[in-house]
C-alpha positions in Angstrom: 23.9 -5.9 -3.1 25.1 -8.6 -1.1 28.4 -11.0 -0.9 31.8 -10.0 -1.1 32.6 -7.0 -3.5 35.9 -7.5 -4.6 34.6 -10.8 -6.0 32.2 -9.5 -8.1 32.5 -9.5 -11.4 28.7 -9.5 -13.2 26.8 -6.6 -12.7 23.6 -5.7 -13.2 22.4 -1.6 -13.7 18.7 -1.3 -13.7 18.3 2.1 -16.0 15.0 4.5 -15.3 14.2 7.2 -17.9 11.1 8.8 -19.7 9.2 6.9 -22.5 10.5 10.1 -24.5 13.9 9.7 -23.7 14.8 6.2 -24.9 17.6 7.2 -26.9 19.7 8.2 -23.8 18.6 4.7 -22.6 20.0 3.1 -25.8 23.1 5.2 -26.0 23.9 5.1 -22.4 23.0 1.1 -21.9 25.2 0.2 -24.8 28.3 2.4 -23.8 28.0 0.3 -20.3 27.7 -2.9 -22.4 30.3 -3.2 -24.6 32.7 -1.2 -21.8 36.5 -1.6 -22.7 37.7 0.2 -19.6 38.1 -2.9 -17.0 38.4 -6.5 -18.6 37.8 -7.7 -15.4 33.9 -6.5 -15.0 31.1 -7.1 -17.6 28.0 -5.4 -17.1 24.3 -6.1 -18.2 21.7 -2.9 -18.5 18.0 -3.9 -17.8 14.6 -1.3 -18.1 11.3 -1.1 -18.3 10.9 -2.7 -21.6 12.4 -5.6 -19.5 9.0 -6.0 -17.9 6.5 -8.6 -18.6 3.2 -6.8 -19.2 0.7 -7.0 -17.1 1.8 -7.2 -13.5 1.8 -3.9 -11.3 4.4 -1.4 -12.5 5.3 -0.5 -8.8 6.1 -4.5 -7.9 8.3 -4.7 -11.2 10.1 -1.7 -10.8 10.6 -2.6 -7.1 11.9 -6.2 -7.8 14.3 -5.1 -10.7 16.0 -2.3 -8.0 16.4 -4.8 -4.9 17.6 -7.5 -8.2 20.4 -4.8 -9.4 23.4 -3.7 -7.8 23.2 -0.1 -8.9 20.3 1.6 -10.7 20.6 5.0 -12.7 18.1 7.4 -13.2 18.4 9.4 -16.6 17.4 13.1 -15.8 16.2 15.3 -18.8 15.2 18.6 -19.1 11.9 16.9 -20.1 12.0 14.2 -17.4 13.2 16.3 -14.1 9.5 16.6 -13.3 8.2 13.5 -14.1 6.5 11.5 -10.5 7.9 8.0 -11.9 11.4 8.8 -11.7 11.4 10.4 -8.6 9.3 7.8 -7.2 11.7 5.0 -8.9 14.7 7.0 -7.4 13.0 7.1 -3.8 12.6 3.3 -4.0 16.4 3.2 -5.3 17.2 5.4 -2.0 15.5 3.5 0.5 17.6 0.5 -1.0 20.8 2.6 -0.6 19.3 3.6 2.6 18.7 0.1 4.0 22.2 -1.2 2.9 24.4 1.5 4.0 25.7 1.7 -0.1 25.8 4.2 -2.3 23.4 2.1 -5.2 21.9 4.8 -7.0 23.0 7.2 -9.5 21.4 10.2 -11.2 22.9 10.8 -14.7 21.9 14.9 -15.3 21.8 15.2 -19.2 22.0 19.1 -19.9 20.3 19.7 -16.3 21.1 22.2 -14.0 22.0 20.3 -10.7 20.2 23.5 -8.9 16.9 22.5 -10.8 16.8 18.7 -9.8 17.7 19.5 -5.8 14.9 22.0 -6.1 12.5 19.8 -7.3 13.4 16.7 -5.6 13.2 18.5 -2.2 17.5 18.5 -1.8 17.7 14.6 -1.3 20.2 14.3 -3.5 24.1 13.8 -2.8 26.8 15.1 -4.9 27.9 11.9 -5.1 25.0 10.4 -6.8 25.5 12.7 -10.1 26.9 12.1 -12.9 26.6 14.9 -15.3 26.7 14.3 -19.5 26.9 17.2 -21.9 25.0 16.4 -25.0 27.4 18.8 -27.1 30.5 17.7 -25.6 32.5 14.1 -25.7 30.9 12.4 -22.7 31.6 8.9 -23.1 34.6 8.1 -22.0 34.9 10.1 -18.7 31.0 9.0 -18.2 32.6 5.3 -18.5 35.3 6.0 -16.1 33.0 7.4 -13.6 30.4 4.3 -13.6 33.7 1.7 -13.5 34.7 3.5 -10.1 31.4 3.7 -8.7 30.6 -0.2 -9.7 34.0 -1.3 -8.3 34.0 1.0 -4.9 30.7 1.5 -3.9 30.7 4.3 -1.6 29.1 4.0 2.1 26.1 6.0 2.8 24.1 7.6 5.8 21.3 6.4 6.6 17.8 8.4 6.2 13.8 8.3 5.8 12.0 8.4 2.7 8.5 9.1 2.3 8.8 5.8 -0.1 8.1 3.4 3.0 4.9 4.9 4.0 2.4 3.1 2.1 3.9 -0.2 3.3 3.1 0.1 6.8 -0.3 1.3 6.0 -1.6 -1.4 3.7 -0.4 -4.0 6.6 -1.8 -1.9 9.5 -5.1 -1.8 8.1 -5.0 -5.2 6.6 -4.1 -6.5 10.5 -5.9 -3.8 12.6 -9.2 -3.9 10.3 -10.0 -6.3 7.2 -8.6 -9.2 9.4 -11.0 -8.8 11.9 -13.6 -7.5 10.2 -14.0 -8.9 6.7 -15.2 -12.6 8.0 -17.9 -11.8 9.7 -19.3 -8.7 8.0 -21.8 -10.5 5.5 -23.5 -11.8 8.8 -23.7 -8.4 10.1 -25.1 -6.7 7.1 -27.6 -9.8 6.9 -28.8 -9.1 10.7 -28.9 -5.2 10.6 -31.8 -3.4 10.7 -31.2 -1.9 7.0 -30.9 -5.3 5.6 -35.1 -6.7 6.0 -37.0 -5.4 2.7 -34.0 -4.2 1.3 -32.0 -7.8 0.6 -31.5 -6.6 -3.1 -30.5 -2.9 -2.4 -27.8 -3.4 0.3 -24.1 -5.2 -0.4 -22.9 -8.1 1.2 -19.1 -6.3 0.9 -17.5 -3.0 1.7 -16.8 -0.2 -0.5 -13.1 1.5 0.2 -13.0 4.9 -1.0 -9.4 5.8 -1.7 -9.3 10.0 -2.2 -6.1 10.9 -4.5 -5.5 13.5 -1.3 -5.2 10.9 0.8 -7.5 13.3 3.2 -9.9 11.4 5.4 -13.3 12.7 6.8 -15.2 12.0 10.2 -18.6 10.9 7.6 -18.7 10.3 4.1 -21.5 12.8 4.4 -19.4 15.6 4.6 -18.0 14.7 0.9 -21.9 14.9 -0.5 -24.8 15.4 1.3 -26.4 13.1 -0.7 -24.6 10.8 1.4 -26.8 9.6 4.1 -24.9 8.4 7.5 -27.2 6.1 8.8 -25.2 4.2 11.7 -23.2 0.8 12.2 -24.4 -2.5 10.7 -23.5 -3.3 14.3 -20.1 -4.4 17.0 -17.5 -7.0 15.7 -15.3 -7.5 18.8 -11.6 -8.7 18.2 -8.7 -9.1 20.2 -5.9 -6.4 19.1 -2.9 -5.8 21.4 -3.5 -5.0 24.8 -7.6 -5.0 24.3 -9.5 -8.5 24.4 -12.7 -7.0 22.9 -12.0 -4.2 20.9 -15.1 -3.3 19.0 -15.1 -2.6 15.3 -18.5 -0.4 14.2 -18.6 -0.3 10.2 -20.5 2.3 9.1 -23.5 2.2 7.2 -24.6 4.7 4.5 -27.2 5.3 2.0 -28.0 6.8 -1.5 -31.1 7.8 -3.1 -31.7 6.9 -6.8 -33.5 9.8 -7.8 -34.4 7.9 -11.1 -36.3 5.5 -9.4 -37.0 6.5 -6.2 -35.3 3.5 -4.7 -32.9 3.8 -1.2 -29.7 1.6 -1.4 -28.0 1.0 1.6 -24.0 0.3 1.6 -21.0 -0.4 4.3 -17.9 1.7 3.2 -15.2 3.9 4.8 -11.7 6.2 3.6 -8.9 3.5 5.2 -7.9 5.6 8.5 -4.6 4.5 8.1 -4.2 6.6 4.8 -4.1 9.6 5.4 -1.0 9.6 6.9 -0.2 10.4 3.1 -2.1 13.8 3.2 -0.6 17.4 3.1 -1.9 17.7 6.4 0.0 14.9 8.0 3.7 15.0 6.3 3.6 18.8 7.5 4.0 17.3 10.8 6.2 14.8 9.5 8.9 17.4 8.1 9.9 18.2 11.7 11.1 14.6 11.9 14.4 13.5 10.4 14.9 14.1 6.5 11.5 13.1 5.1 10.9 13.8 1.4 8.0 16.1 0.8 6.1 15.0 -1.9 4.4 16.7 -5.1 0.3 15.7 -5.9 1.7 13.8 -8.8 3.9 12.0 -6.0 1.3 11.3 -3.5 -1.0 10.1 -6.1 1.2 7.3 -6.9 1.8 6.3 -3.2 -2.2 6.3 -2.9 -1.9 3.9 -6.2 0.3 1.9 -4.8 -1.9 1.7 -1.7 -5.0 0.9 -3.6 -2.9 -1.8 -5.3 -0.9 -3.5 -2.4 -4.4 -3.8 -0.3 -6.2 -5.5 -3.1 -3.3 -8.2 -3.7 -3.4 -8.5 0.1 -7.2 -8.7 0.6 -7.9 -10.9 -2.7 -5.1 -13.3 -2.4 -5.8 -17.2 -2.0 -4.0 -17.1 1.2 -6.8 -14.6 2.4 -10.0 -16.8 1.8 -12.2 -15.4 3.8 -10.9 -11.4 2.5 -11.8 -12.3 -1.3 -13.9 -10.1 -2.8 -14.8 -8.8 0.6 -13.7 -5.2 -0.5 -13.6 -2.8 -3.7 -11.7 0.0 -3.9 -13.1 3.2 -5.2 -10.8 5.8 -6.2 -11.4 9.3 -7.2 -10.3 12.7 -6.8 -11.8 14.7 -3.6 -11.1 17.7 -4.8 -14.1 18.5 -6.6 -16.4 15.0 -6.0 -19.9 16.8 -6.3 -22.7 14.8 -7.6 -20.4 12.4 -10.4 -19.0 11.2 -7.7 -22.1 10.5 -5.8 -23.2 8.6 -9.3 -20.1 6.6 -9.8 -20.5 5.0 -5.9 -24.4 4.6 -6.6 -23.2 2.7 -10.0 -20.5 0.5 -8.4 -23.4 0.2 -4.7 -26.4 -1.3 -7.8 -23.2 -3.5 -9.3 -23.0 -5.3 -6.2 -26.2 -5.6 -4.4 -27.9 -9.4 -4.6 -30.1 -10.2 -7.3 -28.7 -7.6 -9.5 -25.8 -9.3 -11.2 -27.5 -11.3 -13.8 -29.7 -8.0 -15.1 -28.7 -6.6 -18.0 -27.8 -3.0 -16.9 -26.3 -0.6 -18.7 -22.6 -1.3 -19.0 -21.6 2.3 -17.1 -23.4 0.6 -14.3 -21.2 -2.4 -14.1 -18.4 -1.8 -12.1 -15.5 -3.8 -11.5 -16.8 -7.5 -10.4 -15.6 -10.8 -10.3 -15.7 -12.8 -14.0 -15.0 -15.8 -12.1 -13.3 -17.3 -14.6 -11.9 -20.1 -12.1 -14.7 -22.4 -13.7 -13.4 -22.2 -17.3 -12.3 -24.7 -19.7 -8.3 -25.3 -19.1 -7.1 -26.9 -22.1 -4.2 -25.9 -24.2 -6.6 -24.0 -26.2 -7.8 -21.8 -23.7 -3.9 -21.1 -22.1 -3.3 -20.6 -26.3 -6.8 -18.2 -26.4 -6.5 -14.3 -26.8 -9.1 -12.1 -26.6 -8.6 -8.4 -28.1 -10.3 -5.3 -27.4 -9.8 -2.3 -29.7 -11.6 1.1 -30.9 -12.5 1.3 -34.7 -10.0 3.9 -35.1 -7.4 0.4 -34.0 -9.0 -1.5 -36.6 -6.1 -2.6 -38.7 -3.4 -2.6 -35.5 -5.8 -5.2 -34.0 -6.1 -7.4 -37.4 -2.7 -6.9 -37.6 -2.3 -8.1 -34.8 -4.0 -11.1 -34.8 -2.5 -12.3 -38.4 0.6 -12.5 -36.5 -0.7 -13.8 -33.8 -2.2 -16.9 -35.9 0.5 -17.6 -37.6 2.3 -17.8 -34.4 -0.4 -20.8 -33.4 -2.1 -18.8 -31.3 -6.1 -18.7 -31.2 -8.2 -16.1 -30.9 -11.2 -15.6 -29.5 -14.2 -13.6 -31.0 -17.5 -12.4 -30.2 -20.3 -14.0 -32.3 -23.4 -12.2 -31.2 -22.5 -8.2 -32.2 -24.5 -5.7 -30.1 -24.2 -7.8 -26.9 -23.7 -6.0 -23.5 -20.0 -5.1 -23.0 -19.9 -7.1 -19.5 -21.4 -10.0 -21.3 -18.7 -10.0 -23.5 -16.3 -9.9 -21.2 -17.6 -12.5 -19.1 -17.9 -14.9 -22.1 -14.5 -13.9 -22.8 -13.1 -15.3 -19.6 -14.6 -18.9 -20.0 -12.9 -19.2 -23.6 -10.0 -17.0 -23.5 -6.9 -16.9 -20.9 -5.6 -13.6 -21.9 -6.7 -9.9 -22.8 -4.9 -7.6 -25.1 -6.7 -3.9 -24.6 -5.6 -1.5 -27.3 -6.0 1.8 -25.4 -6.5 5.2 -27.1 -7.9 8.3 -26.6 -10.8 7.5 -28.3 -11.5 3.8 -26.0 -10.2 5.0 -23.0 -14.3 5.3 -21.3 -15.0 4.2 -18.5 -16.3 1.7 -19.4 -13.0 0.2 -20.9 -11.4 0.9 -17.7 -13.8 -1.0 -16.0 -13.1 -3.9 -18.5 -9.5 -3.6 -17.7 -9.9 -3.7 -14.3 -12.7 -7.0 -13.9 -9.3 -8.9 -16.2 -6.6 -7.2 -13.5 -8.7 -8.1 -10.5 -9.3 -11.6 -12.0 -5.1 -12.0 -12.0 -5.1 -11.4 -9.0 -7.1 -14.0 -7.6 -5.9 -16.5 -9.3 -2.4 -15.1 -9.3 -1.6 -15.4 -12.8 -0.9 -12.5 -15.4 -3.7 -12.3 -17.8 -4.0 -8.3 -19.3 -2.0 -7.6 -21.6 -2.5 -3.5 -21.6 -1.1 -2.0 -25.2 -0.7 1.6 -25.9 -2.0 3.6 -29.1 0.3 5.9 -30.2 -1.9 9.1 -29.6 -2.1 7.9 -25.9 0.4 8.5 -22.8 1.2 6.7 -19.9 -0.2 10.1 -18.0 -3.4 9.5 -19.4 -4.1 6.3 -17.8 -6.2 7.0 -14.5 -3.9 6.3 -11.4 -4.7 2.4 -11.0 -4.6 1.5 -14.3 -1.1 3.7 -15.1 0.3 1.5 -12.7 -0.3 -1.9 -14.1 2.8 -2.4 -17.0 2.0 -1.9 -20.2 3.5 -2.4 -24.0 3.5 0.4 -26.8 2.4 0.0 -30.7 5.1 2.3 -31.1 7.8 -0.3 -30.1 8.9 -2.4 -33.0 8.6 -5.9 -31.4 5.6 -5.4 -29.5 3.8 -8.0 -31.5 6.4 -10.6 -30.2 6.4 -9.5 -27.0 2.6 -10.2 -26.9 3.2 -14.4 -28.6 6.1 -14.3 -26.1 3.7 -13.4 -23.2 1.0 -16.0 -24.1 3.6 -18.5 -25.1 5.0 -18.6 -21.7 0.8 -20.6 -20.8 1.4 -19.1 -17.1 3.2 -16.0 -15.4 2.6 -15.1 -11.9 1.5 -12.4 -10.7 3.9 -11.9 -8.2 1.5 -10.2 -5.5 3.4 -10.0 -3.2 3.0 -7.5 -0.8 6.4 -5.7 0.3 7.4 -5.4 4.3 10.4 -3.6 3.6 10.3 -0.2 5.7 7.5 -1.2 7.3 8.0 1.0 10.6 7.9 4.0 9.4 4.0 3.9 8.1 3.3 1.5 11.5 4.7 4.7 13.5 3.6 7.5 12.0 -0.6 6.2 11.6 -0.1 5.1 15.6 1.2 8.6 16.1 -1.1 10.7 13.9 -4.2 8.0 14.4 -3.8 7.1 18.3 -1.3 9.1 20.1 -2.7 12.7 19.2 -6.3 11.5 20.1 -6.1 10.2 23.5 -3.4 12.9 24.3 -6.0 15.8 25.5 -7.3 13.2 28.6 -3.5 13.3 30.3 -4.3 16.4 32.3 -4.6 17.7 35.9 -8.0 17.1 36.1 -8.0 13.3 35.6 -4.7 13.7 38.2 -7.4 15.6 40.7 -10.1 12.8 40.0 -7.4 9.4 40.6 -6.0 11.4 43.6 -9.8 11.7 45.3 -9.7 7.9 44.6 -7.1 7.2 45.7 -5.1 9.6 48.2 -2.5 7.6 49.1 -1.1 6.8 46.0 1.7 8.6 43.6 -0.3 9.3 40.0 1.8 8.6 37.2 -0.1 10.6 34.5 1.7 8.7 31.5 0.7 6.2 29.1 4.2 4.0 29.0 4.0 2.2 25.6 5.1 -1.6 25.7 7.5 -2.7 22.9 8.9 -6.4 24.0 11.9 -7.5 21.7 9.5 -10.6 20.6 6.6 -8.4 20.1 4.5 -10.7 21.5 1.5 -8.9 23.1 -0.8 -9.6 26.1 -4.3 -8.7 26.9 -4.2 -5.8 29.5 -5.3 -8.5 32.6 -2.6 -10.5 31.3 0.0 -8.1 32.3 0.0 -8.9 35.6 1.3 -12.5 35.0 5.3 -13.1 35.0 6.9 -14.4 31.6 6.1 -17.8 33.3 2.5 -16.9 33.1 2.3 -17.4 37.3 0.1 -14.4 39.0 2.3 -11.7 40.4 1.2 -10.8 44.3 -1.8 -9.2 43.1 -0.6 -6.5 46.6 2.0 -5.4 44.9 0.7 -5.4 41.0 -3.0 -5.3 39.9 -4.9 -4.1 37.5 -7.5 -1.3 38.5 -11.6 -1.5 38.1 -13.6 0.1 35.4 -14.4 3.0 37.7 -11.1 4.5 37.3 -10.5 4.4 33.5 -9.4 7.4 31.2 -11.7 7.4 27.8 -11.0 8.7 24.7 -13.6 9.1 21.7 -13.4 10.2 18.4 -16.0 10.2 15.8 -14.0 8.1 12.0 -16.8 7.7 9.4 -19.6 8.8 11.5 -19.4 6.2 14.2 -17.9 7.0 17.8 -15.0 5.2 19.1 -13.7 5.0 22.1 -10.1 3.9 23.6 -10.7 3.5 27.5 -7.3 3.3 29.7 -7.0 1.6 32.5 -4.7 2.0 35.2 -2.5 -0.8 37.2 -1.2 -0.7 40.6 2.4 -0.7 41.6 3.6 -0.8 45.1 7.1 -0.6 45.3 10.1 -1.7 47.3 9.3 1.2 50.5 5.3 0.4 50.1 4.9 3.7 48.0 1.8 3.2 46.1 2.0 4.1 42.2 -1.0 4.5 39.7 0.7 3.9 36.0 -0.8 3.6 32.5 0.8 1.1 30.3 0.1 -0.7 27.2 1.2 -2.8 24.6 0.8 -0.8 21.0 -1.2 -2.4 18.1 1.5 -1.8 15.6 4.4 -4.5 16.9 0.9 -6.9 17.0 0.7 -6.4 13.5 4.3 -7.4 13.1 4.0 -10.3 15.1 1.4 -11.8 13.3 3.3 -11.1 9.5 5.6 -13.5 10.9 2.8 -16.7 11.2 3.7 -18.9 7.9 1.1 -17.7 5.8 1.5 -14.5 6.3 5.5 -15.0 6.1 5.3 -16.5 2.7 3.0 -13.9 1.2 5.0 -11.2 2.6 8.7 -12.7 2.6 8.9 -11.0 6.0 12.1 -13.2 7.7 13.4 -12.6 10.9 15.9 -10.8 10.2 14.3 -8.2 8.2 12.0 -8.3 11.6 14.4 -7.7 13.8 15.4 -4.6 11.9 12.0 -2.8 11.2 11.2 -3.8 15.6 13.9 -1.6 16.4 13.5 1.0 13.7 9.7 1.4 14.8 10.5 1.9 18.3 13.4 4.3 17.7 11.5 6.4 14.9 8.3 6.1 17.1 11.1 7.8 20.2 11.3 10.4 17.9 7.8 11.6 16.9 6.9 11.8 20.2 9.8 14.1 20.9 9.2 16.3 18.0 5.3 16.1 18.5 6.0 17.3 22.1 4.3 14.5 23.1 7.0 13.5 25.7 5.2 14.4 28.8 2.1 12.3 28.0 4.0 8.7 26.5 6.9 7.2 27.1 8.3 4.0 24.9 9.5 1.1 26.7 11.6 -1.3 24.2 12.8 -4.3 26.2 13.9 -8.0 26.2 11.2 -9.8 26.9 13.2 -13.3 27.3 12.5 -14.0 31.3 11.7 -10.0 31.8 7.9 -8.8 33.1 6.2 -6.1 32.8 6.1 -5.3 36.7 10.0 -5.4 36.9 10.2 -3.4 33.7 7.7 -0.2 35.2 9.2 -1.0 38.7 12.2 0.1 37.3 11.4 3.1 35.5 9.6 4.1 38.5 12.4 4.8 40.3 13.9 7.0 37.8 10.9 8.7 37.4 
């Protein structure tokens, strides 16, 4: 909320609730309405039926809490547990958080307060309930209550939510990976040594696997053995931070087809950056400020809403040469065993060259491009439906599409009956701008889903809405696999749902909206360097790399600390840069240097199979009284990725303005302060935040060296 309060006199309450609960929503949204406390205040309720079908859930229901000024979440005996809510009232709390306002509300109908601060991990103040009695007279001491809070919104604390993870982990390994990566991988996979004699058995893209645990693995091979770890399709070297030539090794892997005896070689990883999502990780988190602990249910919508923030990022037109670089896999580790091993085989066969005109089996599809971007684009085909339905649907979908025609509305059917379902779909695209899929329980295959998700990956890359998902009445929303819950979606149950749909089509274009939110950014950006970086190369500070420097060099005072460089700007240099003023003059290379190879700290790890190593290299300081002084110091990758969400194309896809930069700069360096404290990891790092207007790095560690 923004502007002068007192002036106020419009508000908006966005109203969150379970599908089962609508008549609270109806009851409560029309007591607010036609309000008769304050003459001077009107008030508009909004919801999910709002929505316009079709976009990601998680981007509407994030735009319609920063839109409102407060939003109320409507607790039930039958919703306390539902993930949605206390995902929706997370996102509500990190705005509260972020403005310093009281801006949410939790309206308890016949709940036990006890209950909902048990299972919402005790995040909630007593001053966001509002409690209604069903068998009492609530309304007009309900009504007095949301009058106050609209016309004195209280001030509030600020805290960390485990909301804002996901954000800085689909922008970190965007930045620190697909960036560099993506453009030049079909040339790698072309030269590699798996490639020759296997051009029709090997994909010119990467496969993300996305677990629902969020747990990563050092090989794919440890989830199956029948996942073969065969190497690195060979070194992509990019400049990131302080490194000119950090090298990026994708890993290779292979499957046997057991049907046919046939080997097919593929390039695919878990995103490192995710599993800072994973029990494992926010255990470590909990001992840092008041961060939420989260239920399965919970974490599987954060890894959703991963899966579905990198794909806008990676497929949008902004992001050329990303496009239909990468496809995400999701699935549940828990028990992947040889389905699994199918399914990746399935979507590996999908992909490989030469394959995508045979007419396999429609399991074997996968999710592909129908690169519809050829199509005709008359007013017939922005006025063209296509509807998919099970026979059990049969007289919903006629229905349907009597109303729809006499709306003026076309619609586009199939001629040739038995015809592959991809083919279908792909003739579908050329003649038909929009998809209605009636999901049931009888339809919901997987092949449907894949149908669904070939129209909601087509939306994205051309940025337009274009599936219309609708609901059977024997189907919930928890259902729906994770990706797919996640998309909005209309119900046959609700009476206008038929002009919703004309409405929808009428409208000829909706975007998509993809874009990709930057808010509470830092705290994924800190905790992945933390978890990722920090605990890795941690092990090498110790007295015997002190004993080895000191043999080098006797003379001089070891400083056996990585001091982590965070300038204001957050503008990075190469590590042989750093010994350059901010004028970019040389300093006296005797008093400031940068030392040889021969006297580096390296770190390896093994991520997907592949070794990777983070050398440090030491700098010489002589100070004031000629003392010598061996110090490690870097800048981190993290305020790189920053940086660069600032260049204009970036800015515009993200909305990332400098103010809102200047805020998550200082939040990352303060939150990163305090993992490292709580990590014990204070005698190893040290973060230096400065101003970097006129400062250097020599001055800055020259300084520190005298208070250390």
């Amino acid at each position: 909320m923004s502007g002068d309060q007192s002036l106020k006199t419009n508000y908006e309450i966005f109203l969150s609730y379970y599908t089962e609960d609508e008549v609270w929503y109806t009851n409560i949204s029309e007591l607010l309405e036609q309000q008769s406390i304050d003459d001077s205040i009107s008030i508009t309720c909004r919801c999910m039926n709002d929505f316009t079908p079709g976009p990601p859930l998680l981007t509407c229901i994030t735009s319609a809490i920063e839109d409102s000024d407060i939003t109320l979440v409507i607790v039930t005996n039958e919703a306390v547990s539902r993930d949605w809510l206390k995902y929706e009232f997370m996102h509500a709390l990190e705005k509260s958080q972020q403005q310093q306002r009281l801006s949410v509300g939790l309206v308890l109908v016949d709940v036990d307060e006890q209950l909902v601060q048990e299972l919402w991990h005790g995040q909630i103040h007593e001053n966001m309930i509002i409690k209604i009695r069903s068998n009492e007279d609530w309304n007009e001491k309900f009504l007095e209550d949301m009058v106050g809070r609209i016309k004195d919104i209280k001030h509030m604390e600020p805290i960390q939510v485990a909301v804002n993870l996901s954000v800085g982990q689909v922008w970190s390994h965007f930045f620190g990976y697909s960036k560099n990566v993506m453009p030049v991988l079909k040339q790698k996979i072309k030269t590699s040594q798996w490639y020759a004699g296997n051009e029709t058995r090997f994909p010119l893209k990467e496969f993300n696997l996305i677990p629902k645990s969020a747990s990563a693995v050092e090989s794919l091979s440890d989830i199956h053995p029948d996942i073969v770890s065969e190497g690195a399709v060979g070194v992509i070297i990019a400049e990131r931070g302080s490194y000119k030539n950090r090298p990026y090794k994708p890993p290779v892997y292979s499957i046997l087809d057991k049907s046919t005896g046939q080997r097919y070689y593929f390039v695919a990883h878990i995103p490192n950056t995710l599993s800072v999502l994973s029990e494992k990780q926010l255990n470590l988190q909990k001992k840092v400020g008041n961060y939420l602990e989260i239920s399965p249910g919970e974490r599987a919508l954060q890894v959703a809403r991963f899966s579905i923030m990198f794909n806008h990022l990676l497929n949008h037109p902004l992001n050329v040469e990303c496009n239909d670089m990468v496809e995400l896999i999701e699935y549940d580790d828990k028990q992947p065993g040889e389905d699994f091993v199918q399914l990746l085989l399935n979507k590996v066969k999908r992909a490989c060259p030469k394959i995508l005109d045979k007419d396999i089996t429609p399991l074997e599809q996968g999710v592909h491009r129908l690169h519809s971007e050829n199509a005709d684009t008359s007013d017939d085909y922005d006025n063209t439906v296509y509807i998919d339905y099970p026979d059990d649907d049969e007289n919903t979908a006629d229905d349907l599409k009597t109303f729809l025609k006499s709306k003026q509305i076309n619609i586009w059917e199939n001629e040739k009956p038995g015809e592959p379902v991809f083919k279908i779909i792909a003739k579908a695209a050329q003649h038909a701008k929009w998809f209605v899929f009636i999901l049931s329980k009888t339809n919901l295959t997987e092949v449907l889903q894949q149908q669904c998700r070939m129209v909601l990956q087509e939306s994205i890359f051309q940025n337009e809405v274009r599936l219309i998902p609708l609901l059977s009445n024997d189907i919930k929303e928890q259902d729906l696999p994770g990706d797919l819950r996640a998309v909005l979606f209309l119900n046959i149950s609700s009476a206008d749902y038929k002009e919703a749909i004309a409405g929808i089509i009428k409208c000829r274009s909706i975007k998509m909206e993809a874009k990709v939110s930057v808010k509470g950014i830092h705290a994924g950006l800190a905790w992945a360097y933390a978890l990722n970086y920090l605990q890795v190369i941690k092990v090498n500070f110790c007295d015997e790399e002190t004993s080895k420097l000191s043999a080098k060099l006797p003379e001089a005072k070891i400083h056996l600390k990585l001091f982590l460089l965070v300038p204001k700007s957050c503008r990075t240099k190469q590590l042989g840069e750093l010994v350059k003023d901010s004028n970019g003059e040389l300093i006296d290379p005797n008093r400031f240097k940068l030392l040889d190879k021969e006297y580096e700290i390296l770190s390896s790890r093994f991520i997907n199979g592949i070794q990777r190593d983070y050398p440090l290299l030491p700098y010489m300081i002589v100070d004031d009284n000629n003392q010598e002084h061996i110090v490690f110091a870097e800048f981190i990758n993290p305020i790189k990725c920053m940086q660069e969400m600032l260049e204009p194309d970036i800015r515009s896809l993200s909305g990332f303005t400098s103010e809102i930069f200047d805020d998550e700069v200082d939040k990352f360096q303060t939150l990163l302060k305090e993992i490292i404290q709580c990590q014990e990891l204070h005698e190893q790092f040290a973060v230096v935040f400065y101003d970097d207007n006129g400062t250097d790095v020599f001055n800055i560690l020259l300084e520190l060296l005298k208070h250390t």
